[in-house]
C-alpha positions, 0 to 999 in steps of 0.5 A: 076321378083321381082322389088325393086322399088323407093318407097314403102308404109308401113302401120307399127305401133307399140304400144308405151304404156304397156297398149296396151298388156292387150287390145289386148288380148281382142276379140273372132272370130267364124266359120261356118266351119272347113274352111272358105274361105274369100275374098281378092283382091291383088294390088299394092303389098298391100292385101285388104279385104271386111268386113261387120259391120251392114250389111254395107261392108268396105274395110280393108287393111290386115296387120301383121305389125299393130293393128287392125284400124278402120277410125275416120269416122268409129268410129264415124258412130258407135258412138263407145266409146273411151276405152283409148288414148296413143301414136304410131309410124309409120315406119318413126319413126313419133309418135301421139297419137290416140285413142283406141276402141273396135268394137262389131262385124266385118264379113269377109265372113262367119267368125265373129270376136266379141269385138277386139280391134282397133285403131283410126285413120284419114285414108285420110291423106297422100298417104294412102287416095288414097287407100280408106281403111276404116280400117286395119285387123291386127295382134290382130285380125288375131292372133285368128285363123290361116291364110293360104294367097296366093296373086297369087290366091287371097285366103285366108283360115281360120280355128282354127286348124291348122291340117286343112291345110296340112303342106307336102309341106310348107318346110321352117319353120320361128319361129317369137316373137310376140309382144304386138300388136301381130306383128310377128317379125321373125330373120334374117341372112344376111352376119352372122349378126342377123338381126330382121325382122318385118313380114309385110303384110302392107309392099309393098317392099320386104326387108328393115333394119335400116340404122344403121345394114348396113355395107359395108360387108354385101354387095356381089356387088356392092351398090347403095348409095341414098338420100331421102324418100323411103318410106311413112308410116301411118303418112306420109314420113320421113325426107330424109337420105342417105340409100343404096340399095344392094345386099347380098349372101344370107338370112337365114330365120328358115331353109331356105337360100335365095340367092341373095336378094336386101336390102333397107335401111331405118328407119324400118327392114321389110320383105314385100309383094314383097317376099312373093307373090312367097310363099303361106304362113301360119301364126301360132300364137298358135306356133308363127310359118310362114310356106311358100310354094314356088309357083313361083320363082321371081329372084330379080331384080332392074330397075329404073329411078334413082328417086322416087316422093311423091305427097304433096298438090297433087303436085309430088314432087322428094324425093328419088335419086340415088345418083351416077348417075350424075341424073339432077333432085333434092330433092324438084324439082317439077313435071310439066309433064312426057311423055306430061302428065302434072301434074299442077292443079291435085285435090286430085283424079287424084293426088291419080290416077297417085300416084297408077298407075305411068305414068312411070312405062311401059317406057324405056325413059321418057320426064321429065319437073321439076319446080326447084325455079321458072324455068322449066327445061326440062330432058329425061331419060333412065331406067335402070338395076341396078341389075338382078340375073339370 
């Protein structure tokens, strides 16, 4: 069953300077075999891998939807230096200027990538401490060979040459631009309007578009208005809008429709992780091609408790509700506790261990204390079923 949750991480950046292009062009990567296997270890909905500088490992995040990055401690570990600095954003549309490098050797497994490209930036900050990464593997750097990834098996195989790998059965074929960091971006269409998706590894969800694309006629049910933050990107969450979770007839991606998939509206239109862990999935930028294989068949589906919730200062905070339900709880309400575990006095690590594994996530019914300007207010809720496709 594939769940659109409350909240979702997105690792998205897109170079704001020209400059960016030319730079990452850059870099060269070698294999001892045809086909090299690598490692990878797939949880929340994110995709992780080990790599080896100096023999020293790391733990990368792997993403389509970002340049390669490397943390400041990294960068200033290898006393790296710095190439040029220009601005990026987030899929919060929030904008910094960060530094760019390049890194002289990087091993995954048996494959060596030599002089790419990569970005510099503090990879404690927000919500994405809490997933311990020291750098991303992204789009500039998996653009050199051709990828074929599997969550459900924790695999991924790498080779040059994309006879290799055996296309028979990858039946749906997805042509996509990429962009000057390398980005895939694939076209859409959903309810007859073209919609641009980026395809995105560093993206937990399934499907999100702008707010400004969606109309009341792309629905094909009924539509759950929202308020809020639903999602946190590199530099942390947005500021809280209305949005819509819906669902459409179908969704057309290269050759293949999809029925039945739930959207979310946010500031980024993304395809994610939560579509694509039922495909084994091939990236091609040689033919600027996605081929996918479908190994299982998850019906969308979406239950919740009518809220989602950010921890901030390691305090949980309500930032995202439904807003038809009459829910009691409000943006900005504090979280005291759910189910009698309390979440006053939390340090940065038991924040970052109940941010990743959510003491609501297997109940029905939960027990709700908030602090709302000074007074404790206590709720239980019932979790619902808002959509399921049989």
């Amino acid at each position: 069953m594939r769940k659109a949750l409350s909240l979702f991480f997105i690792f998205y950046i897109m170079i704001i300077s020209a400059q960016g292009k030319r730079f990452f062009e850059t870099g060269q990567v070698e294999l001892k075999k045809p086909v090299e296997k690598i490692n990878l270890r797939y949880a929340n909905e994110l995709a992780f891998v080990q790599v080896n500088i100096n023999d020293k490992f790391y733990n990368f995040l792997l993403d389509s939807g970002a340049p390669t990055v490397i943390s400041t401690t990294l960068y200033k570990e290898l006393k790296l230096s710095k190439k040029y600095k220009t601005k990026v954003k987030d899929s919060q549309k929030s904008v910094q200027q960060q530094i760019f490098t390049q890194l002289p050797e990087m091993r995954v497994d048996q494959v060596v990538f030599r002089n790419i490209g990569a970005m510099v930036m503090d990879l404690t900050i927000s919500e994405l401490g809490c997933f311990k990464i020291d750098g991303i593997l992204g789009a500039n750097q998996m653009a050199k060979v051709f990828w074929k990834i599997n969550y459900s098996e924790n695999s991924i195989q790498i080779t040059k040459d994309l006879s290799n790998f055996d296309l028979t059965s990858y039946n749906t074929v997805i042509p996509f631009d990429a962009q000057p960091q390398k980005t895939p971006v694939v076209e859409s269409n959903i309810a007859g309007k073209k919609i641009n998706l980026t395809f995105d590894t560093g993206f937990s969800g399934s499907l999100k578009i702008q707010d400004k694309l969606y109309s009341p006629e792309m629905k094909s049910g009924n539509s759950i208005e929202t308020y809020g933050t639903n999602s946190v990107g590199a530099f942390g969450g947005a500021k809280p809008t209305e949005g819509y979770i819906f669902t459409v007839n179908k969704i057309t991606l290269g050759n293949k429709s999809f029925p039945n998939e739930i959207i979310t509206t946010g500031n980024s239109s993304l395809i994610g992780n939560g579509f694509f862990k039922d495909f084994s999935f091939i990236m091609d930028w040689k033919n600027n091609k996605v081929y996918l294989q479908q190994i299982k068949s998850s019906p969308p589906s979406l239950e919740s408790f009518g809220f989602g919730y950010r921890f901030i200062d390691e305090k949980p905070v309500i930032v995202y509700v439904f807003k038809d339900e009459k829910l009691p709880l409000k943006i900005g309400d504090s979280i005291l506790s759910i189910n009698d575990v309390s979440f006053e006095n939390l340090n940065k690590e038991s924040a970052c261990y109940y941010y990743i594994n959510r003491v609501e996530s297997a109940s029905n019914t939960i027990k709700i204390k908030v602090d709302r300007d000074g007074e404790t207010l206590a709720f239980i809720l019932n979790k619902k079923e808002y959509i399921k496709v049989l």
